[in-house]
C-alpha positions in Angstrom: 0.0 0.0 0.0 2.9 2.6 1.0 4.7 1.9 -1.7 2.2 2.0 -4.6 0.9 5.7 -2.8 4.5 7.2 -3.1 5.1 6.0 -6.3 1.5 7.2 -8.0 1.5 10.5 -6.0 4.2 13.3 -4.4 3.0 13.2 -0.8 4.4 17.0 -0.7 2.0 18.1 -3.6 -0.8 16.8 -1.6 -2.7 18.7 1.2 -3.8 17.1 4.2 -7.6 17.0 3.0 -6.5 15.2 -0.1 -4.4 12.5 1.8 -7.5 11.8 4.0 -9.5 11.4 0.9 -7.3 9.3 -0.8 -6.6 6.9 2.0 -9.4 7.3 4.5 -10.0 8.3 7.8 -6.7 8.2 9.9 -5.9 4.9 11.4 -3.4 7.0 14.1 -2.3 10.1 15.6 1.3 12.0 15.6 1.1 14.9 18.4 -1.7 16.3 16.3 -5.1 15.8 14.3 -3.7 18.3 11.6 -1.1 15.5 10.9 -3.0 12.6 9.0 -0.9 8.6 10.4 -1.8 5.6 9.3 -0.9 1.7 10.9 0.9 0.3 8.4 2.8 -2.9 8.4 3.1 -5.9 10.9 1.6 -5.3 14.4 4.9 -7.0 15.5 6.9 -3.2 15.4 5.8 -1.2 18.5 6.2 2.3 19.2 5.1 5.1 21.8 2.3 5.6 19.2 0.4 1.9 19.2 1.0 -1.4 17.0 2.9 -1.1 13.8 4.1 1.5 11.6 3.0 4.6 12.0 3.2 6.4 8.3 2.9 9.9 9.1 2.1 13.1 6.8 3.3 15.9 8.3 0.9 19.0 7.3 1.9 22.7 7.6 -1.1 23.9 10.3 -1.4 27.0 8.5 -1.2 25.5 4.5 -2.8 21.9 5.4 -0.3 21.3 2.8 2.1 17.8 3.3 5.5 19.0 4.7 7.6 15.5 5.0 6.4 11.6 4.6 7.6 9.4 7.5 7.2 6.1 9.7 7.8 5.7 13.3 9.5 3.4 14.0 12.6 4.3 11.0 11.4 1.4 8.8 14.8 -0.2 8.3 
C-alpha cells in the first residue's frame, strides 16, 4: 500500500484534506489531528504511538499542505 501511494502520487504536492481522501479516515495520531498517520505494516513493530508502523504526513497547520512523509519506528 505505502509503496504503490509514493510511487502514484508526491506526498508533498498533496494537502492534508487530499491524503485523508485518498486513504481514508486516519488509522493513528502524531502529536496532532492536523497531521494525518496511518498503521501500516506488521503489528509486530511497536512504538510510543500503538501497533505497527505509523506512516505519518506531516501537514503545515497553516497551509494543510504535506511537509515531509515518514514512519515511526525508521522502517529499516
Amino acid at each position: 500500500m505505502t509503496a504503490s501511494f509514493l510511487r502514484k502520487y508526491k506526498a508533498t504536492d498533496l494537502s492534508r484534506q487530499e491524503v485523508e481522501a485518498l486513504l481514508g479516515d486516519p488509522t493513528g495520531y502524531y502529536y496532532s489531528d492536523t497531521n494525518p498517520a496511518y498503521f501500516v505494516g506488521p503489528r509486530t513493530v511497536t512504538s510510543v504511538h500503538g501497533d505497527g508502523y505509523l506512516w505519518v504526513f506531516d501537514a503545515d497547520k497553516s497551509t494543510d499542505r504535506i511537509r515531509r512523509v515518514f514512519f515511526v519506528p525508521n522502517v529499516k
